[in-house]
C-alpha positions as CSV (number, residue, x, y, z in Angstrom):
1,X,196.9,146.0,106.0
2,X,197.3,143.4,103.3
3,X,195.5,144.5,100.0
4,X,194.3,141.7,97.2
5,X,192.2,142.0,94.2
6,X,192.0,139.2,91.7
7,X,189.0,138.6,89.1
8,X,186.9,135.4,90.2
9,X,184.4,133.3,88.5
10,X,181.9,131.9,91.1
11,X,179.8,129.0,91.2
12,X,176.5,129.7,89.4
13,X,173.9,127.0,90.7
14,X,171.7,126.9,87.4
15,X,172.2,125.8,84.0
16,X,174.1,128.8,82.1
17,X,177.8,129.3,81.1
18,X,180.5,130.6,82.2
19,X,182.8,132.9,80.0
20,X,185.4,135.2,81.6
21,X,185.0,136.4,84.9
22,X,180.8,136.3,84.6
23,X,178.2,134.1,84.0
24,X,175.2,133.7,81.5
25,X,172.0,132.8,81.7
26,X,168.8,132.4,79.7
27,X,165.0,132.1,79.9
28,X,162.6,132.1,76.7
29,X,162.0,135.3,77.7
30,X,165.5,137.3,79.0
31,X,169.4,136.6,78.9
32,X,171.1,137.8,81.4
33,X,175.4,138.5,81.0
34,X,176.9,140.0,84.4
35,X,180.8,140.0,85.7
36,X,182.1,140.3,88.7
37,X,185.6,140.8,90.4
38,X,186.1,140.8,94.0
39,X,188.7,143.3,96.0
40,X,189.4,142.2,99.8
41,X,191.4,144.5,102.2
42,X,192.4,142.8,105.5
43,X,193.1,144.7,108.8
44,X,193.6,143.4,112.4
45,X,190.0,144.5,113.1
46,X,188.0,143.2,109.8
47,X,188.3,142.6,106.2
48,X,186.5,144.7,104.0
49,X,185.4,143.8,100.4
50,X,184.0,144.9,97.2
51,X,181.9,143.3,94.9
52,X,182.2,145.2,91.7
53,X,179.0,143.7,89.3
54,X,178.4,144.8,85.9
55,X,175.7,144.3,83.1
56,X,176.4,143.7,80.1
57,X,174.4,146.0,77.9
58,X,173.0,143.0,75.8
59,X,171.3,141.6,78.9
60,X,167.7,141.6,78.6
61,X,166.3,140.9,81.9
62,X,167.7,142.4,85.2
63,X,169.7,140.4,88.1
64,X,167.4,141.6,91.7
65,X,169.9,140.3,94.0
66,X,169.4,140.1,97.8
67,X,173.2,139.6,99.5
68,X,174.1,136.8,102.5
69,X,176.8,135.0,103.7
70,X,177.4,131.5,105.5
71,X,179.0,134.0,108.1
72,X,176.2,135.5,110.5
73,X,178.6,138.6,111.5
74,X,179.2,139.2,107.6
75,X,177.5,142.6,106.5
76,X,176.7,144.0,103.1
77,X,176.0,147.7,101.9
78,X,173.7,147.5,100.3
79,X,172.2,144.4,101.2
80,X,170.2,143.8,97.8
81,X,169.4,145.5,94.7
82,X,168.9,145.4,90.9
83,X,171.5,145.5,88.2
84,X,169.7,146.2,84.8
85,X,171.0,145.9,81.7
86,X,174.4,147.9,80.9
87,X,174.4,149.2,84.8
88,X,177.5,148.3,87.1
89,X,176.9,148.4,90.9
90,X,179.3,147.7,94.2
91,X,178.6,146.0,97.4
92,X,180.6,146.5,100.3
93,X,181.0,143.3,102.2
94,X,182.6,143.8,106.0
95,X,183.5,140.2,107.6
96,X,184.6,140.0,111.5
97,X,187.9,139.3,112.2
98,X,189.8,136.0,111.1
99,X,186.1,135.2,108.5
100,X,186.6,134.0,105.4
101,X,183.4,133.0,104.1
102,X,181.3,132.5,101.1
103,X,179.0,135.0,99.6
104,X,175.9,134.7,97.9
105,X,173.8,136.5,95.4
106,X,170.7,135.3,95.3
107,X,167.7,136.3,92.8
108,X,165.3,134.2,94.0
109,X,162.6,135.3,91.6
110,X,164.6,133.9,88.0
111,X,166.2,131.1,90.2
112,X,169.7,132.6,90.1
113,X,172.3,132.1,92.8
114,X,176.1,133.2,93.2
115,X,178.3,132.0,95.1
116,X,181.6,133.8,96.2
117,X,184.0,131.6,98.0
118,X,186.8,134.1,99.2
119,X,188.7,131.0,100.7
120,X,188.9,129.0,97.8
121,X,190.4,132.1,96.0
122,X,192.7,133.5,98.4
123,X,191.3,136.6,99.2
124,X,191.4,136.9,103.0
């Protein structure tokens, strides 16, 4: 079982900035700060991934996230959720056999939208 874990900054489809491993992003009425890093275990069977997020603590609105791939047999626990200001949460990706896709974020609601390419970073 092959074992990686590097920090990635993802493609953030809106106007924000990108500073570190995370990404920023504003409205009149919240700012938003969250970092991610990605850790990828890959077996025979499946490859198995975290998705550690964090808040920073000066983040005034929260990131309601709903998870997907551009691979149908990817699955995510849990599937969505909200991060809130100065909370940290994981989301365990498993990805068939031999998948290497992209992940997405997606908060649909403040027009915000990850994207985790796994490929372009090595990770499985």
């Amino acid at each position: 079982m092959a074992h990686f874990a590097r920090n990635l900054v993802g493609a953030l489809i809106l106007a924000g900035a990108f500073a570190g491993c995370g990404f920023s992003v504003g409205s009149p009425s919240a700012q938003v700060n969250y970092n991610y890093k990605v850790d990828c275990q890959s077996a025979t069977s499946a490859t198995t991934c975290t998705v550690h997020l964090s808040s920073d603590s000066s983040s005034t609105g929260t990131f309601n996230w709903k998870a997907s791939s551009d691979d149908a047999g990817a699955t995510f626990a849990p599937a969505s959720g909200a991060l809130a200001p100065g909370a940290s949460a994981d989301v365990d990706v498993t990805l068939p056999a031999g998948s290497c896709p992209k992940l997405t974020l997606n908060d649909a609601k403040q027009s915000i939208t990850l994207v985790i390419d796994l490929k372009a970073h090595n990770l499985c």
